[in-house]
Backbone of each chain as ProteinMPNN parsed JSONL, in Angstrom:
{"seq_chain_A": "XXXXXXXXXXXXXXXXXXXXXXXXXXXXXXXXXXXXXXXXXXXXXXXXXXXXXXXXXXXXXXXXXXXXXXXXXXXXXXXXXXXXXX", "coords_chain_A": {"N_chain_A": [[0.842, -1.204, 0.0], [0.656, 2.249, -0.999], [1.625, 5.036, 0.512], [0.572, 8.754, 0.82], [1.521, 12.069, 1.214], [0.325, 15.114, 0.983], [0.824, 18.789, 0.907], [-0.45, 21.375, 1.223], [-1.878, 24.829, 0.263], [-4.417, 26.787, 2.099], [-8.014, 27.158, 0.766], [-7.961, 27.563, -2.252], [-8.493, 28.474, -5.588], [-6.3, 27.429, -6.782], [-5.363, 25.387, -5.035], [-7.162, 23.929, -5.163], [-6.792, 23.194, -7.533], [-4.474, 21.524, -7.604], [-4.729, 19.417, -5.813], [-6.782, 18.187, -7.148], [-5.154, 17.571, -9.537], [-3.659, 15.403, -8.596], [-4.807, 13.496, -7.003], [-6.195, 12.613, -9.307], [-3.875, 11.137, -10.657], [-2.96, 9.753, -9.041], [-4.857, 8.144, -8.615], [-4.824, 7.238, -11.2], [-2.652, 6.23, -11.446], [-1.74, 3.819, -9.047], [-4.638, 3.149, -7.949], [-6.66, 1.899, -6.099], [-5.024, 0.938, -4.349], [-3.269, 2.856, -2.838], [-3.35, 5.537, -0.469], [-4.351, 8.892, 0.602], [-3.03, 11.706, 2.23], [-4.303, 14.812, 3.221], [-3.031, 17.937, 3.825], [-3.312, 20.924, 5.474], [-1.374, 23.496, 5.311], [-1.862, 26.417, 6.04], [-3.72, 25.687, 8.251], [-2.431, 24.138, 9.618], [0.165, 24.157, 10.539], [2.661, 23.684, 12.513], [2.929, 20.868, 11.69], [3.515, 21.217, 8.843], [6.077, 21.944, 9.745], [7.343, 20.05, 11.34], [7.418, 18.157, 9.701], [9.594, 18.722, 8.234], [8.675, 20.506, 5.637], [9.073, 23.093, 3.397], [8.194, 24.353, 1.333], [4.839, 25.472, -0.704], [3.306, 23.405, -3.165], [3.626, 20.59, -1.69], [4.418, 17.083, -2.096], [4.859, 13.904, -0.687], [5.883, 10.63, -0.945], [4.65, 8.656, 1.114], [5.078, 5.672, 2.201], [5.702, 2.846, 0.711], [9.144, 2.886, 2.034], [11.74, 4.092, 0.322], [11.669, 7.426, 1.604], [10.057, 9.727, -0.633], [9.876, 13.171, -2.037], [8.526, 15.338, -3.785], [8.475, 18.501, -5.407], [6.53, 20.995, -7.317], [5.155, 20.984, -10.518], [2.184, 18.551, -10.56], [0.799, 17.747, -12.715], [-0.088, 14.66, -14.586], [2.73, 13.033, -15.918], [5.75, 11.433, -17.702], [7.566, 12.238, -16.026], [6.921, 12.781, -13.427], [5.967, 10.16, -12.663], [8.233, 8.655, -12.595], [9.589, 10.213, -10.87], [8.028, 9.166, -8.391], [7.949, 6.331, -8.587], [9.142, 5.33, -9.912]], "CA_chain_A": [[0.0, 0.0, 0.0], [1.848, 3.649, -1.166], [0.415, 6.136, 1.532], [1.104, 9.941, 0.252], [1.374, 13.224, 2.245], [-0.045, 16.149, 0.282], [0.668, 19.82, 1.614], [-1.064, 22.559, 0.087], [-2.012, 26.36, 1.253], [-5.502, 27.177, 1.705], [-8.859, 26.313, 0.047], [-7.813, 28.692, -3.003], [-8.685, 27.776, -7.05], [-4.829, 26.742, -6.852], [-4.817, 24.503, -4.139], [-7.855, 22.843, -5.487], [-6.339, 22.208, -8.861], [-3.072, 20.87, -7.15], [-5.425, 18.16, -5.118], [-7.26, 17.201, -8.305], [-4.046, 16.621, -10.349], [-2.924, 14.314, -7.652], [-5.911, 12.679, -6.764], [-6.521, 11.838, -10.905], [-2.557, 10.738, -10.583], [-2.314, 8.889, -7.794], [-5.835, 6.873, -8.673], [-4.403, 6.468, -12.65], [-1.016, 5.214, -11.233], [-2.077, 2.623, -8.313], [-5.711, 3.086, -8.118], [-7.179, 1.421, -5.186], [-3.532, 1.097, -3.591], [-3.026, 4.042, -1.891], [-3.911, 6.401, 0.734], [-3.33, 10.131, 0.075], [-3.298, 12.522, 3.321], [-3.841, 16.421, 2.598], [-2.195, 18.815, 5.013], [-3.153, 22.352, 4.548], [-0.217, 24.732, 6.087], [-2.356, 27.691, 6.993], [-4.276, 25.205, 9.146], [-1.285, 23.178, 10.436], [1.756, 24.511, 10.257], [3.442, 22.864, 12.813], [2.837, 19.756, 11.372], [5.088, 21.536, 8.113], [7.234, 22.325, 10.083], [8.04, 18.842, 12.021], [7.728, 17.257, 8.835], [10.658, 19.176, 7.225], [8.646, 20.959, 4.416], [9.169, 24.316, 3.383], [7.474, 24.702, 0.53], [3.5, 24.544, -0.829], [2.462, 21.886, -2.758], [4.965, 19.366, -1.637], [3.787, 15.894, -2.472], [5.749, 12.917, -0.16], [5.573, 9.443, -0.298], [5.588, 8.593, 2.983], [5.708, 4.544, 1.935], [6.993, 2.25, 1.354], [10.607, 3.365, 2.174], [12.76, 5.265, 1.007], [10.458, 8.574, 1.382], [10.313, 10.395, -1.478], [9.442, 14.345, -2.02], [8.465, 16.116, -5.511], [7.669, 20.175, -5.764], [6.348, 21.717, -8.604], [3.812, 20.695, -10.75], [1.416, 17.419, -10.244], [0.042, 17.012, -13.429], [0.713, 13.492, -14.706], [3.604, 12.757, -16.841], [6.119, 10.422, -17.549], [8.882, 12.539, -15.292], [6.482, 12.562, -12.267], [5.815, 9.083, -12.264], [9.427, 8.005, -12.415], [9.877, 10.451, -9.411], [7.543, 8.702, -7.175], [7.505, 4.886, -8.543], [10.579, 4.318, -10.69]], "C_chain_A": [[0.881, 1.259, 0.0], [0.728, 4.333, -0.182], [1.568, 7.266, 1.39], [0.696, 11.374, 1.361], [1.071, 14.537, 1.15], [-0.184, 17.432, 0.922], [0.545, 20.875, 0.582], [-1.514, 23.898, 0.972], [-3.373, 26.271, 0.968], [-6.673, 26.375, 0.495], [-8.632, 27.812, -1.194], [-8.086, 27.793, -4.693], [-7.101, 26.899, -7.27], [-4.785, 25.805, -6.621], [-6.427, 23.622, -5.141], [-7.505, 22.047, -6.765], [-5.045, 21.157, -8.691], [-4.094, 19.524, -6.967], [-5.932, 17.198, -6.587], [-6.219, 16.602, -9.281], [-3.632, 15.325, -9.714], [-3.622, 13.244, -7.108], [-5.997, 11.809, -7.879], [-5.191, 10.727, -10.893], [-2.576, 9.55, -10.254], [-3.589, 7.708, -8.189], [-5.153, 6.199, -10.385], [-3.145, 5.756, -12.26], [-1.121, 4.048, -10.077], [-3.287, 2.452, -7.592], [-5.787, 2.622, -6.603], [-6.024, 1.382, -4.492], [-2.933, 2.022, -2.968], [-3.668, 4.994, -1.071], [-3.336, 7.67, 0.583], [-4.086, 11.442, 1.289], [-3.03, 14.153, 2.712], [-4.034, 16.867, 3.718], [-2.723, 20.44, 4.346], [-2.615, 22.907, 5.83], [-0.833, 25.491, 6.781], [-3.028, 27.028, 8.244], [-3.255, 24.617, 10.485], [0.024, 23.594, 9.891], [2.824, 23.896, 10.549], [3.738, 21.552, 12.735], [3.939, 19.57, 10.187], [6.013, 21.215, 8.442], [8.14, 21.15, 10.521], [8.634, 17.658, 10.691], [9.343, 17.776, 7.489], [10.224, 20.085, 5.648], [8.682, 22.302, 4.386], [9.161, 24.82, 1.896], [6.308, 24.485, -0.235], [4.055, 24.461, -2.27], [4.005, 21.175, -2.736], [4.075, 17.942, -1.768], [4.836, 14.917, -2.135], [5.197, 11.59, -0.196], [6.552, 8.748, 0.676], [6.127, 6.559, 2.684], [4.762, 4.212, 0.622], [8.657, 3.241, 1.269], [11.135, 2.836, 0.911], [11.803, 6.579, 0.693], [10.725, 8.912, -0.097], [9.148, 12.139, -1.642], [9.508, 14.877, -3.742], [7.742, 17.536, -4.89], [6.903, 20.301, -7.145], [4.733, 21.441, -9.11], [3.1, 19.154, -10.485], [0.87, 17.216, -11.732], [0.849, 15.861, -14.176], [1.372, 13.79, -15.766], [4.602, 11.976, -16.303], [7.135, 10.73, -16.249], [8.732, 12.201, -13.781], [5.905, 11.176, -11.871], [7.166, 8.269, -11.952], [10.095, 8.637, -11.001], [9.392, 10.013, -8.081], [7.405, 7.366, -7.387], [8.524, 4.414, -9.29], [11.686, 4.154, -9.634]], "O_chain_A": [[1.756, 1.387, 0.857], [-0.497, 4.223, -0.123], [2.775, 7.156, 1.604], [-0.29, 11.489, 2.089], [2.053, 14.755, 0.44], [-1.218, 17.53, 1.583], [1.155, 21.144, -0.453], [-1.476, 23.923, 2.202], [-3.747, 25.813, -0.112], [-6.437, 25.468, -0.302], [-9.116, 28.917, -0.947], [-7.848, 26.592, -4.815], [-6.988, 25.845, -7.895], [-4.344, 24.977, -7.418], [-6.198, 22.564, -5.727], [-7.73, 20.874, -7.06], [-4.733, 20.243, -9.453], [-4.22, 18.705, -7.878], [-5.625, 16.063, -6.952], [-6.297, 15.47, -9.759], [-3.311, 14.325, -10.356], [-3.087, 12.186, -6.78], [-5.929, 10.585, -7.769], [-5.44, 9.54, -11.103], [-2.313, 8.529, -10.889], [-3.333, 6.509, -8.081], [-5.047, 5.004, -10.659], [-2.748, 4.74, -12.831], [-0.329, 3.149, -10.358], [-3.242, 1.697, -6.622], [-4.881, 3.033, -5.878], [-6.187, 2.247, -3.631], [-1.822, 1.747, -2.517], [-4.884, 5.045, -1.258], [-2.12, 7.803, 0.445], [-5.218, 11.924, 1.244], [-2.084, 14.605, 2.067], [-4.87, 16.494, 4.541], [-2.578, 20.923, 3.223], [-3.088, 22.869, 6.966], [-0.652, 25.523, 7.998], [-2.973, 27.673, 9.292], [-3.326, 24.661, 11.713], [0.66, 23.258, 8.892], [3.721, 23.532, 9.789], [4.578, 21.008, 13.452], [4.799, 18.693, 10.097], [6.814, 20.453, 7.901], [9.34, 21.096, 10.251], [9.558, 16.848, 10.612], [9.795, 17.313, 6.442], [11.035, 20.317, 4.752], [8.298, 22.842, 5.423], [10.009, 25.565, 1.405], [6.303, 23.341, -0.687], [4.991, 25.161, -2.655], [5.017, 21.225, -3.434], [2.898, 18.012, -1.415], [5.76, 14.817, -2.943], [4.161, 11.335, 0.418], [7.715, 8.462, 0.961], [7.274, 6.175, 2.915], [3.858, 4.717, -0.044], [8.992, 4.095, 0.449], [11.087, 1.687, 0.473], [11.256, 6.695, -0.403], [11.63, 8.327, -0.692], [7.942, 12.171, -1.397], [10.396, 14.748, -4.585], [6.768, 17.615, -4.141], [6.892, 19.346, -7.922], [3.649, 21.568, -8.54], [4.009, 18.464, -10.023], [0.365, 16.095, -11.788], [2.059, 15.922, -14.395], [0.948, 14.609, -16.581], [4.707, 11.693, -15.109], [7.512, 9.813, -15.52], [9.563, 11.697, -13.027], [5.379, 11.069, -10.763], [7.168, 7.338, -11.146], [10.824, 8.022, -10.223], [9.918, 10.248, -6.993], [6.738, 6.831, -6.5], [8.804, 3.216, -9.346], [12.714, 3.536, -9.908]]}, "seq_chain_B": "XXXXXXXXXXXXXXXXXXXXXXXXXXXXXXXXXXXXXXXXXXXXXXXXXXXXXXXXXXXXXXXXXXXXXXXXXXXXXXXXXXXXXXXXXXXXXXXXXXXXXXXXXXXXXXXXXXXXXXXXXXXXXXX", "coords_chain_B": {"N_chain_B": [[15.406, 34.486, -24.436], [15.553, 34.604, -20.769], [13.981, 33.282, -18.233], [11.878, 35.55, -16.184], [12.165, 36.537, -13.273], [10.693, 38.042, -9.809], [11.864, 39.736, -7.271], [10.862, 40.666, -4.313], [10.456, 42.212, -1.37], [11.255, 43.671, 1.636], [13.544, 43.43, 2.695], [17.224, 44.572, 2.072], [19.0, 42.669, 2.59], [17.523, 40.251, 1.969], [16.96, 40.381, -0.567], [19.035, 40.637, -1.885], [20.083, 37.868, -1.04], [18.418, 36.426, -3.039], [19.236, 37.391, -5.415], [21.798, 36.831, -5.801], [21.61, 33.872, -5.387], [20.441, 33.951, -8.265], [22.666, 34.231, -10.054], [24.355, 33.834, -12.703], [22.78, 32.386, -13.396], [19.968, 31.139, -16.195], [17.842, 32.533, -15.245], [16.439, 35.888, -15.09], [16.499, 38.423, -12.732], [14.577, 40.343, -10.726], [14.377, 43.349, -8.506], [12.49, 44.591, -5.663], [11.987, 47.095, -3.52], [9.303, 47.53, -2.132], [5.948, 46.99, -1.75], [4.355, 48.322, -3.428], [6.619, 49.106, -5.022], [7.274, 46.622, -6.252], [4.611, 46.34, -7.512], [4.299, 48.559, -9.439], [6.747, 48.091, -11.211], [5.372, 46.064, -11.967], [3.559, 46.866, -13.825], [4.935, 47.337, -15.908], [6.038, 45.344, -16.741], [6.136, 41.942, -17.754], [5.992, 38.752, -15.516], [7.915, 35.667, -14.46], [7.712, 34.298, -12.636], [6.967, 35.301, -8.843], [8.169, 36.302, -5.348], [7.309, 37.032, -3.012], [7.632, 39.301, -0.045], [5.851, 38.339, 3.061], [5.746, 40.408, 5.601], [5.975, 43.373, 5.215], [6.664, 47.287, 5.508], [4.287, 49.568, 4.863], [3.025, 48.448, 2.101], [1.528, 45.705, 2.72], [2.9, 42.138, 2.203], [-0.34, 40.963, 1.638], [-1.576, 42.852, 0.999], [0.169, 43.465, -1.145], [-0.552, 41.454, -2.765], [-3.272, 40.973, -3.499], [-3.21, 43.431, -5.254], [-1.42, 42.752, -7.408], [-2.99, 40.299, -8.228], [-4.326, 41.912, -9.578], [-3.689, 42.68, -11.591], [-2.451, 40.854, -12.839], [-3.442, 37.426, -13.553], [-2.176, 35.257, -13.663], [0.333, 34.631, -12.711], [2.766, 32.413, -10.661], [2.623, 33.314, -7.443], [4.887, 33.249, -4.894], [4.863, 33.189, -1.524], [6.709, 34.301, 1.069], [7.633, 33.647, 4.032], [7.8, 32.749, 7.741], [6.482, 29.821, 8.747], [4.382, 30.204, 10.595], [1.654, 30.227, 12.987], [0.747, 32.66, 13.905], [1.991, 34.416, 11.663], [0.714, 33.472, 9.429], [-1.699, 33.197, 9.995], [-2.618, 35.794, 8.26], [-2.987, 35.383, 5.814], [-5.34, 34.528, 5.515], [-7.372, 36.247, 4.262], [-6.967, 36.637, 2.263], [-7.517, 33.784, 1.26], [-10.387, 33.736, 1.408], [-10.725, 35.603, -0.566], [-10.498, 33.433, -2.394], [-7.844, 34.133, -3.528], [-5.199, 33.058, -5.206], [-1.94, 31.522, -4.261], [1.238, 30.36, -3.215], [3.223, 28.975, -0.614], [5.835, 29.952, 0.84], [9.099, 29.054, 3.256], [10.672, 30.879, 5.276], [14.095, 30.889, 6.871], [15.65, 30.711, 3.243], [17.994, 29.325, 1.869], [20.775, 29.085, -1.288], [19.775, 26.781, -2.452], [17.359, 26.145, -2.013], [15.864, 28.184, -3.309], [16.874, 27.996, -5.9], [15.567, 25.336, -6.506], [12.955, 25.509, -6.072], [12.524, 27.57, -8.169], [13.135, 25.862, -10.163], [11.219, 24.227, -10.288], [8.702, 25.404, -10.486], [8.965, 26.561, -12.993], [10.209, 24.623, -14.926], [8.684, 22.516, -14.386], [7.975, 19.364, -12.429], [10.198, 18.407, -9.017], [12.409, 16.878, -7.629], [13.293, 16.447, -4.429]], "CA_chain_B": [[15.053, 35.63, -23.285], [15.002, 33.421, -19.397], [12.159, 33.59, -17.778], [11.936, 36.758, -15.184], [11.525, 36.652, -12.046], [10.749, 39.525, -9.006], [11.63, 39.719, -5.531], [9.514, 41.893, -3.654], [10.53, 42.392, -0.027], [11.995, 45.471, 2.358], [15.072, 43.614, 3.825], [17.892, 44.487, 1.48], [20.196, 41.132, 2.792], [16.707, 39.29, 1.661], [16.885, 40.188, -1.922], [20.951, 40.127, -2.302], [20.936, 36.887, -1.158], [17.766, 35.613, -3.99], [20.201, 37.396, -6.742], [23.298, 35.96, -5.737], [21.202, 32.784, -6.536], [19.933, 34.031, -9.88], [23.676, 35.366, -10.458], [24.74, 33.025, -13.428], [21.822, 31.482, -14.132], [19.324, 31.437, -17.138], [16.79, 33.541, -15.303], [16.224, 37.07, -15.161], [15.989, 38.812, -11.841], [14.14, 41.936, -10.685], [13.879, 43.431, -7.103], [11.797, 45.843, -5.12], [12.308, 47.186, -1.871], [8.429, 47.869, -1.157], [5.186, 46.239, -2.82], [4.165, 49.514, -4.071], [7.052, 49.433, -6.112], [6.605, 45.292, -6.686], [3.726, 46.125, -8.464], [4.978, 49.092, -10.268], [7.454, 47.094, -11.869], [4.18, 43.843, -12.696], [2.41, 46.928, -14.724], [4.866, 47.975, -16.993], [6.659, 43.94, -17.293], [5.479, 40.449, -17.622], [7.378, 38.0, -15.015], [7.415, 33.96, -14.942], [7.355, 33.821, -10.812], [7.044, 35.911, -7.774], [8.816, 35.796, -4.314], [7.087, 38.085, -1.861], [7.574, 38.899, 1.407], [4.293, 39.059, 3.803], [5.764, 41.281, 6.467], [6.765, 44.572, 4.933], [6.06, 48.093, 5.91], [3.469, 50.469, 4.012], [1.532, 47.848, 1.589], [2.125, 44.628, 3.111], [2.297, 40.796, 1.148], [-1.393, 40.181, 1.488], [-2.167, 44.23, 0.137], [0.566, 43.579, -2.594], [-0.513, 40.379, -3.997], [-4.178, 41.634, -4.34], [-3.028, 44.309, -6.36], [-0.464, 41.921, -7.772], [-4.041, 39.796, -8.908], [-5.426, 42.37, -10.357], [-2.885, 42.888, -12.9], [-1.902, 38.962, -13.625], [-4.098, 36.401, -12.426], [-1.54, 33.893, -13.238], [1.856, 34.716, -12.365], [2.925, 31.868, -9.685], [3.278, 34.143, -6.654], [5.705, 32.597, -3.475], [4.987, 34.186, -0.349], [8.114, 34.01, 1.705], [6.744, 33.592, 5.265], [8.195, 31.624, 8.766], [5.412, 28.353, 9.322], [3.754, 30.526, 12.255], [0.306, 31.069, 12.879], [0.485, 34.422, 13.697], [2.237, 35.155, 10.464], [-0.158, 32.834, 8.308], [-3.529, 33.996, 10.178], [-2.846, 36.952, 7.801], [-3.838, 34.995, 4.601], [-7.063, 34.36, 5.307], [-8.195, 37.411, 3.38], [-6.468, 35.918, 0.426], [-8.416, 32.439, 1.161], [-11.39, 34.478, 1.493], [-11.441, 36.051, -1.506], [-9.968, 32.651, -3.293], [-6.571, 34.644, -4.585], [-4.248, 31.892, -5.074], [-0.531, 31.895, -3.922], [1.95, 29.191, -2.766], [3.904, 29.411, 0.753], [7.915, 29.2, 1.043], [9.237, 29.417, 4.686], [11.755, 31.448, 5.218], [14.947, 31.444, 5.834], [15.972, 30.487, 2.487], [19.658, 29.185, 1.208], [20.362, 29.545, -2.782], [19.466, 25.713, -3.232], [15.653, 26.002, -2.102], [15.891, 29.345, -4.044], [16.615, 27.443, -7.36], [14.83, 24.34, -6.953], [11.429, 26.344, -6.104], [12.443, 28.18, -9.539], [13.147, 24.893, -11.823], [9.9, 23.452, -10.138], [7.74, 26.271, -10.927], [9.425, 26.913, -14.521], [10.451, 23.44, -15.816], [8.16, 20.72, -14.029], [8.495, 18.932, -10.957], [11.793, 18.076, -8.722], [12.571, 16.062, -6.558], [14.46, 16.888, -3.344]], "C_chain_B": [[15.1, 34.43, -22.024], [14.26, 33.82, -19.203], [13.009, 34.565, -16.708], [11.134, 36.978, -14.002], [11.358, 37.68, -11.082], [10.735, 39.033, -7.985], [11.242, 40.869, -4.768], [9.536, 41.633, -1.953], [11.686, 43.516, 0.48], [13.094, 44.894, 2.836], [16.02, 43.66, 2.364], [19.184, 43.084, 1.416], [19.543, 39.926, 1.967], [17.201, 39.126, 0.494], [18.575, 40.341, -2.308], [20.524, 38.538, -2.459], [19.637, 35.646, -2.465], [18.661, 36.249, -5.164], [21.085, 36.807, -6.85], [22.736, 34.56, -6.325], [20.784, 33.06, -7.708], [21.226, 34.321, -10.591], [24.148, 33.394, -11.484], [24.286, 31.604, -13.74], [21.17, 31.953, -15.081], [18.384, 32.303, -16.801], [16.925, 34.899, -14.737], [15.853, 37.625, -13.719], [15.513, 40.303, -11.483], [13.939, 42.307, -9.137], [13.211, 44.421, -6.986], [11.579, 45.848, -3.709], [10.226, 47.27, -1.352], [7.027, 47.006, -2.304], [4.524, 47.245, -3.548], [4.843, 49.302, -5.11], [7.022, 48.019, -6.89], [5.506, 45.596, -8.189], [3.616, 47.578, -9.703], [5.505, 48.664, -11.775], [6.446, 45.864, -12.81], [3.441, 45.195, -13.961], [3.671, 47.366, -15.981], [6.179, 46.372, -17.682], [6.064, 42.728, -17.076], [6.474, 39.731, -16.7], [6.534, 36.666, -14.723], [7.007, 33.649, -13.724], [7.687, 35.093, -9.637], [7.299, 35.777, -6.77], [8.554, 37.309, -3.543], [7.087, 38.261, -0.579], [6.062, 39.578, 2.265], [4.247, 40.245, 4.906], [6.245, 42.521, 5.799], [5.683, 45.792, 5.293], [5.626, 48.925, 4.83], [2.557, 49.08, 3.288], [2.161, 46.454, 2.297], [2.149, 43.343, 1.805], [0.541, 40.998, 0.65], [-1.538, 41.539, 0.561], [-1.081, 43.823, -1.526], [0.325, 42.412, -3.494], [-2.043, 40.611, -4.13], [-4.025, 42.659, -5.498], [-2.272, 43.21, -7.835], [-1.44, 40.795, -8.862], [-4.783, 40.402, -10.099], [-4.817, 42.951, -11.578], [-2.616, 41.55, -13.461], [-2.274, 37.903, -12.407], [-3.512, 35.093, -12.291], [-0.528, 33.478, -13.018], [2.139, 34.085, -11.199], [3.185, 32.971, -8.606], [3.82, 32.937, -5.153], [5.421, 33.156, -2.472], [6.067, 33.601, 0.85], [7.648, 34.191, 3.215], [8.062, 32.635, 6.348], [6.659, 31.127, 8.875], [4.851, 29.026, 10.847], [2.517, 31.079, 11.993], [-0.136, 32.2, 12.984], [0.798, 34.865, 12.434], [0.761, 34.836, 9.53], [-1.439, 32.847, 8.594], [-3.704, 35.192, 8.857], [-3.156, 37.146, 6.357], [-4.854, 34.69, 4.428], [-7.686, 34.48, 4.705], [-7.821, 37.143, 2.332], [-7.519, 34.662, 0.163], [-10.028, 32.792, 0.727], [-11.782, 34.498, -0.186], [-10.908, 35.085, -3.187], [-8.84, 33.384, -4.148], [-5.824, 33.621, -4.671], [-2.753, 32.266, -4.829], [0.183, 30.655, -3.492], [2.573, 30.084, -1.628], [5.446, 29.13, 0.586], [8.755, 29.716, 2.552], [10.291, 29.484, 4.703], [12.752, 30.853, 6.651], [15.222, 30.394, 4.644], [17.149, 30.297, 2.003], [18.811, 29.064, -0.577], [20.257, 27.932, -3.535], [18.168, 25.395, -3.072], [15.374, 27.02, -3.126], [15.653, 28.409, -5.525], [16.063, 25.681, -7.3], [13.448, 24.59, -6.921], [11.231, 26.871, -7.736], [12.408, 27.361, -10.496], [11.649, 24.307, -11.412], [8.923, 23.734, -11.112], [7.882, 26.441, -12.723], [9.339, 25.476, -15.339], [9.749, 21.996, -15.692], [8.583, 20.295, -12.971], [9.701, 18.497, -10.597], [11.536, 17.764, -7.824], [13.591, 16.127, -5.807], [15.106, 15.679, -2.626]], "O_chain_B": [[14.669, 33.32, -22.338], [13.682, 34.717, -19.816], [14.205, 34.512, -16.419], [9.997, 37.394, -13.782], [12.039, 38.623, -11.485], [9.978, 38.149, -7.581], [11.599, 42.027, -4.986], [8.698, 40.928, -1.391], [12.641, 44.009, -0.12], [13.83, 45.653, 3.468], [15.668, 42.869, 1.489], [19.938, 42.722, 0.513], [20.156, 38.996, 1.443], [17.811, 38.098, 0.2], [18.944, 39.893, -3.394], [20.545, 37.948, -3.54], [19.879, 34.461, -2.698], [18.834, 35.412, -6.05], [21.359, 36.189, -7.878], [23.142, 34.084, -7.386], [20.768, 32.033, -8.386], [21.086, 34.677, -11.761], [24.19, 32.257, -11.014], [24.751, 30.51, -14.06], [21.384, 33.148, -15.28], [17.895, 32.968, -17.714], [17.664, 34.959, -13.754], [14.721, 37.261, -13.401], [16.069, 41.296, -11.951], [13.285, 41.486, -8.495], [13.133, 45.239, -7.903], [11.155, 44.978, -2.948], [9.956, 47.036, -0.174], [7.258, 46.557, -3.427], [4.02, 46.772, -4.566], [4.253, 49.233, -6.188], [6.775, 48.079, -8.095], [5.595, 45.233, -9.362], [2.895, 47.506, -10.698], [5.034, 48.785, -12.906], [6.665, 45.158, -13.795], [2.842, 44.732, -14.932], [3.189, 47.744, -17.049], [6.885, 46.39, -18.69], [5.425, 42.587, -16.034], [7.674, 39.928, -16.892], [5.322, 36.452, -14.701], [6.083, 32.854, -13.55], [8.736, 35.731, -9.733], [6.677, 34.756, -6.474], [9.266, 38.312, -3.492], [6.549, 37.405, 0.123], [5.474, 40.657, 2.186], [3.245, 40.908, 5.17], [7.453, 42.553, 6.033], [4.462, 45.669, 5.388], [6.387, 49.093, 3.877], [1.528, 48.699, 3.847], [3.384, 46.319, 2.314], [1.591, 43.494, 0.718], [0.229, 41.155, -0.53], [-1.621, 41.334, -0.65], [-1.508, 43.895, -2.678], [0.78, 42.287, -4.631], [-2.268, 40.371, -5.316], [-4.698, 42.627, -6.528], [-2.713, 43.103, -8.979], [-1.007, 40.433, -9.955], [-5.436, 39.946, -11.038], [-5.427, 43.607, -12.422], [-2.61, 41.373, -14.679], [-1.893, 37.622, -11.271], [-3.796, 34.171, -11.526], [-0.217, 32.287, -13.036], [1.911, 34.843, -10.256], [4.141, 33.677, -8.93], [3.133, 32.055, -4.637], [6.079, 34.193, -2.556], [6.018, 32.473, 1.341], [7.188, 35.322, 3.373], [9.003, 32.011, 5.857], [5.74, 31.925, 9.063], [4.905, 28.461, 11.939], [2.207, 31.975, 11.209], [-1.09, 32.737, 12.421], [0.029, 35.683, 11.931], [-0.027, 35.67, 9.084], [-2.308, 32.59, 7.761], [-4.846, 35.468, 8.488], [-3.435, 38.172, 5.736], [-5.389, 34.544, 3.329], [-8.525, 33.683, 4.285], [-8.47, 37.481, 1.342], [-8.194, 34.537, -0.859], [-10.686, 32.19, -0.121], [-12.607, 33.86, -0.84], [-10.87, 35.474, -4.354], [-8.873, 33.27, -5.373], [-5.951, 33.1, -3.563], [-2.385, 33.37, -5.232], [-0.615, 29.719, -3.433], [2.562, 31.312, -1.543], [5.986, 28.088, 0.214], [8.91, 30.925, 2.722], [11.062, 28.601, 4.329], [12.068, 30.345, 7.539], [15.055, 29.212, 4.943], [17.568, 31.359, 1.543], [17.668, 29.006, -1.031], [20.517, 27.726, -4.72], [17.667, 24.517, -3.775], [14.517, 26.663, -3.933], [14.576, 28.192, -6.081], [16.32, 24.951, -8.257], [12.712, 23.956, -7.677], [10.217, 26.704, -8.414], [11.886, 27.647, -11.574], [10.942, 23.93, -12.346], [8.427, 23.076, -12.027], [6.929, 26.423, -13.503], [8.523, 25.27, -16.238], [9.911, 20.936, -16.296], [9.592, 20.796, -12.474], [10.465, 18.151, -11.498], [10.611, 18.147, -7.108], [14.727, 15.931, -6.238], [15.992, 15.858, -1.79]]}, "name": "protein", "num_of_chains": 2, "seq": "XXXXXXXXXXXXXXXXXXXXXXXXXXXXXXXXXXXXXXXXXXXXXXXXXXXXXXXXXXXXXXXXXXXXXXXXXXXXXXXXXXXXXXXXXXXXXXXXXXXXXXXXXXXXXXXXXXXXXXXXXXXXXXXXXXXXXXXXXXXXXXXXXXXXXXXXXXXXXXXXXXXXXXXXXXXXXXXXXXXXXXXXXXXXXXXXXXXXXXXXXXXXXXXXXXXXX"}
């Protein structure tokens, strides 16, 4: 089971398009197989903060080990799938 | 042409040390000591990403990235912030009125500096 950490700012047209890229993503790349936690900063910060991120949208998979962290954009392609499953 | 970016905050050490990272790279940097002049600068140039700071005196972040909206609704803006609720109570009024923005928690070295910038510009990265 991949279980994903999703940190995003606010309920803003942004943050909602971030979630939906990642949501579409994460169900087209292991569908039923994962678990995907969203963090929003302004709410929880110190949760950021413990977790080491310091910048929105960060997108971690938390497992299986070895973590892995991507910035930027979420919409699928081949680069962002090789960053979280190759 | 690189893409062109603006830093938009009152501490002068702030914005040295985001040029020094832009210093002999492909992108274009622009500063401004106040968001007044921030957005000065957005009406009479196009830029690829924004790096504002929320505490400054006279217009603050939240006043300069409304204005900042109402000239380019889609210029990534950064807001350069510390992860504290007192600071980040003060976006609300952004949430409010759905402006969009991303967070980057300061302080900043010049390798979050340019991996925030290839993110935003070239596609995702992985830290």
């Amino acid at each position: 089971m991949y279980k994903f950490k999703l940190y995003i700012v606010g309920q803003t047209p942004q943050s909602d398009n971030v979630i939906k890229e990642v949501t579409e993503f994460l169900q087209n790349s292991c569908k039923d197989e994962h678990v995907l936690e969203i963090v929003d900063i302004l709410l929880n910060p110190s949760q950021a903060l413990d977790d080491g991120v310091f910048v929105s949208p960060t997108l971690v998979r938390m497992e299986p080990q070895p973590e892995r962290r991507v910035i930027g954009s979420f919409k699928a392609s081949d680069k962002l799938s090789e960053m979280l499953f190759g | 042409m690189g893409n062109r970016i603006l830093i938009i905050d009152d501490e002068e050490m702030v914005r040295d040390s985001f040029l020094l990272a832009f210093e002999d790279t492909e992108y274009e940097a622009d500063e401004a000591e106040s968001g007044e002049k921030g957005v000065g600068l957005l009406r009479n140039a196009k830029y690829d990403l924004i790096f504002l700071d929320l505490k400054m005196p006279g217009m603050n972040g939240v006043e300069t990235l409304i204005e900042i909206r109402k000239l380019d609704k889609e210029v990534p803006v950064y807001i350069v912030t510390a992860f504290h609720e007192e600071f980040l109570s003060k976006l609300n009024e952004l949430e409010k009125h759905k402006i969009s923005f991303e967070l980057v928690r300061k302080p900043l070295g010049r390798k979050e500096i340019l991996l925030i910038t290839e993110s935003v510009l070239s596609g995702p990265v992985t830290l």
